[in-house]
N, C-alpha and C positions, 0 to 999 in steps of 0.2 A: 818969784811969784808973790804977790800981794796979797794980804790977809783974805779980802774979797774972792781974790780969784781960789784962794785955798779952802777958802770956805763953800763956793762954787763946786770945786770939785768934789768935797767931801760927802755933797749934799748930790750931787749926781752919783758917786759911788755907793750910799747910800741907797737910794732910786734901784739899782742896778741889783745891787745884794737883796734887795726884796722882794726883786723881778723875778732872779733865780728862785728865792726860795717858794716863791709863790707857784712856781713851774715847777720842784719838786715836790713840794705839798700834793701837788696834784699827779702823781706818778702812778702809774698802778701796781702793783704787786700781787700776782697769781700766788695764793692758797695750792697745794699740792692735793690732785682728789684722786685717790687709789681708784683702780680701775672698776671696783665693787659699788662703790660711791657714786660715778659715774653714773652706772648702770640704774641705780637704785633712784637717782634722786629726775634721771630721764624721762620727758614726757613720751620722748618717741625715741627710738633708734631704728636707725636703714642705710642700709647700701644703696647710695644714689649716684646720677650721672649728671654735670654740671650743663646747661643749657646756655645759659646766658648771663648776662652781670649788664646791672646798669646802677648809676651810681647818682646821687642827686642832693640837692639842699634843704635841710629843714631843721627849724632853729636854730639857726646858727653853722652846724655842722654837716658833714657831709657825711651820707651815710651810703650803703650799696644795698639792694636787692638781688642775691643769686636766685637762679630760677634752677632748678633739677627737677629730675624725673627721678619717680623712686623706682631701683632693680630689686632690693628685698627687704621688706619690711622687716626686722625681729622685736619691734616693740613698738604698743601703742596704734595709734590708727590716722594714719597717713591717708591723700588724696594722691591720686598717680603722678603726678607734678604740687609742686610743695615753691616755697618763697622763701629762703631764710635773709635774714638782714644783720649786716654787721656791720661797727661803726667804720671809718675810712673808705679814701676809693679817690677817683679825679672827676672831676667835673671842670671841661675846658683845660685852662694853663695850673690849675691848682690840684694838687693831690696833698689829702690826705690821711696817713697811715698811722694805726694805733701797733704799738708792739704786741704780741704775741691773738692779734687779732687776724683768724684764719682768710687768703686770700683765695680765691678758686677763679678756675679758666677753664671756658668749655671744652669740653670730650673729658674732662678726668672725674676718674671716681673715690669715692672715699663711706668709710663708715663714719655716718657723724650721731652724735649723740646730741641731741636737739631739746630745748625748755620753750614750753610755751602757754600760754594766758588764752582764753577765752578772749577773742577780739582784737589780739595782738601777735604782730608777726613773729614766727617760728626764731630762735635766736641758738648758735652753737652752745651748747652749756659748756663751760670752763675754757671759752675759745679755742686757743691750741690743744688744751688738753681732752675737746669731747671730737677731735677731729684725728682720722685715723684715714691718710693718703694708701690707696693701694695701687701699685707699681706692678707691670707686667715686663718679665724679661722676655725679649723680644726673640729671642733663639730657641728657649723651651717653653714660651709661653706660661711659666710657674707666675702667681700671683702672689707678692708678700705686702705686707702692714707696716705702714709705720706712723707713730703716733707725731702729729705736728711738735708737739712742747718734748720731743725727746731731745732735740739738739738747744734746748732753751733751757738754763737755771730756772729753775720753779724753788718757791721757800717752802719747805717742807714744817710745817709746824709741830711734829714731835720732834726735829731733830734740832731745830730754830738756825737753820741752815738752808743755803742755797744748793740744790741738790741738779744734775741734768739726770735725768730719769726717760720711764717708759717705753713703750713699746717698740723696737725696731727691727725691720726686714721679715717677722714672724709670718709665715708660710700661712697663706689666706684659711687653709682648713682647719690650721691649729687656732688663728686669732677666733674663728666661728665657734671654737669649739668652747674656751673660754670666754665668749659671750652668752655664750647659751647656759653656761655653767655661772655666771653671773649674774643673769635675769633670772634662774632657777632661785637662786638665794634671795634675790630682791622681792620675788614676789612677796604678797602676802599671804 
């Protein structure tokens, strides 16, 4: 290899190593938000039923609109049907996908814990972690919770650790019961 050509490569290696770091610069890393936190910091929380998804372009990115119908309010004041928006999704041949950014498909329910602005659309607070899937066994019909970010490392910032945490399989009457005992504490 010729000086030129070695300098060539050095200089595309180079290129390459700042491409990567520029990609993880920009990574996100979920904060760990105790379930209280959650609760506390919620514009709304409800048990909704997912209607629709449509996913579309704007600056730049791709973003999705879920559409749900709210089944029960426990915080803040919802309209019967609600819009939440989260980044990723496909439009055409291209998808997508942010890590621990919650996906939803019609007929499923979930408790989500919801942050929102005056004029801006409804967004999951802590993504995986304000999204709580409820799963029905199909033989007894029992309903249990499980919190999206439970199967996801989340960095826990007391412990300055990647931690997999949160709520899972917890019987629909018990997760209600600790929300109600949540929003109790949160109030002011």
């Amino acid at each position: 290899m010729s000086y030129v050509e070695r300098r060539r490569f050095l200089w595309i290696l180079l290129l390459v190593a700042l491409a990567l770091l520029a990609v993880v610069a920009n990574a996100t890393t979920l904060s760990r938000m105790r379930f209280e936190d959650l609760a506390r910091q919620a514009t709304a929380v409800a048990r909704v039923r997912c209607l629709a998804t449509a996913s579309f372009w704007e600056n730049g990115e791709i973003w999705t609109d879920t559409t749900f119908t709210v089944v029960e309010q426990a915080k803040g004041f919802l309209p019967g049907v609600i819009k939440i928006r989260t980044q990723g999704g496909s439009v055409g041949h291209l998808h997508s996908r942010i890590e621990d950014v919650p996906v939803f498909h019609p007929g499923e329910e979930a408790y989500l814990f919801l942050w929102g602005r005056e004029g801006e659309p409804l967004r999951v607070l802590g993504w995986a972690q304000g999204t709580f899937r409820i799963a029905r066994d199909v033989r007894t019909g029992v309903e249990t919770v499980t919190q999206d970010s439970a199967a996801v490392p989340v960095f826990d910032p007391r412990t300055h650790r990647f931690q997999h945490g949160g709520i899972r399989n917890l019987p629909l009457a018990v997760f209600q019961l600790k929300l109600k005992k949540a929003l109790e504490q949160s109030a002011p």
